[in-house]
C-alpha positions as CSV (number, residue, x, y, z in Angstrom):
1,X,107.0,78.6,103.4
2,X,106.7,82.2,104.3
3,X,104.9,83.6,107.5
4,X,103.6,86.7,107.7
5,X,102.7,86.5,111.7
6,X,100.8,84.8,113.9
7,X,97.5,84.9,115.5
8,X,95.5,83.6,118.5
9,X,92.6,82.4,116.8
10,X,90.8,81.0,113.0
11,X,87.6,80.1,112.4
12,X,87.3,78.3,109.1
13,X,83.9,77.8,107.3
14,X,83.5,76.8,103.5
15,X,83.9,80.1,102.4
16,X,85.2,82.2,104.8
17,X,88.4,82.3,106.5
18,X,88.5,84.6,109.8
19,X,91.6,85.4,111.4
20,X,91.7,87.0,115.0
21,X,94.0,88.9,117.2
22,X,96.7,88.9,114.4
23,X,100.6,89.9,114.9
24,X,103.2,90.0,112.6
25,X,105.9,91.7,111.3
26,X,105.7,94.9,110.0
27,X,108.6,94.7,107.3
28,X,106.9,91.3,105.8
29,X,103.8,92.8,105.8
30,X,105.1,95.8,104.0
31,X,106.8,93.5,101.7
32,X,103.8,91.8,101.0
33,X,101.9,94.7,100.1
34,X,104.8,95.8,97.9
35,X,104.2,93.1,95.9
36,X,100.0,93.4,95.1
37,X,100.9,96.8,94.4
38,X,103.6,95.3,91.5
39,X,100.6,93.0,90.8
40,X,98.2,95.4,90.2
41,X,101.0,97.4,87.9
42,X,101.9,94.8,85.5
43,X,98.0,93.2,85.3
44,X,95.7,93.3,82.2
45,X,92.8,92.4,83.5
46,X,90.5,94.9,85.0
47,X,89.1,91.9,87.5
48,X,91.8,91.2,88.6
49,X,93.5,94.9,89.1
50,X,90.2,94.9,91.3
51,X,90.5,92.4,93.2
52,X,94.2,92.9,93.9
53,X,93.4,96.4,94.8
54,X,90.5,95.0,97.5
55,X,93.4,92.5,98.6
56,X,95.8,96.1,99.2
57,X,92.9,97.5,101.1
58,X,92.5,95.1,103.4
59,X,95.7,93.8,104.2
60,X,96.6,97.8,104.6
61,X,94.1,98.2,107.4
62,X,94.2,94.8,108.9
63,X,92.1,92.6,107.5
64,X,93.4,90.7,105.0
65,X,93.0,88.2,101.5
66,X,96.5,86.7,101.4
């Protein structure tokens, strides 16, 4: 199992997932991203390029879809 970082606090609902006051490291995170990017490169679907590409966003600014 892989960790990405840690945080202080998640609030699960039935279709949300929030996760606060995050911290992690930087590399894995970078990593991570590396890989939706290779994703989104070697997809088909136009769906899923988009969602992938939302995921990239998010995880890139802080708030993330893992």
């Amino acid at each position: 199992f892989e960790m990405l970082g840690t945080c202080k606090k998640v609030t699960i609902s039935k279709d949300d997932t929030v996760i606060l006051d995050g911290a992690g490291e930087k590399k894995s995170i970078e990593e991570r991203c590396a890989q939706i990017r290779s994703a989104i490169e070697s997809s088909t679907s136009d769906y899923d390029k988009e969602k992938l590409q939302e995921r990239l966003a998010k995880i890139s600014g802080g708030v993330a879809v893992l």
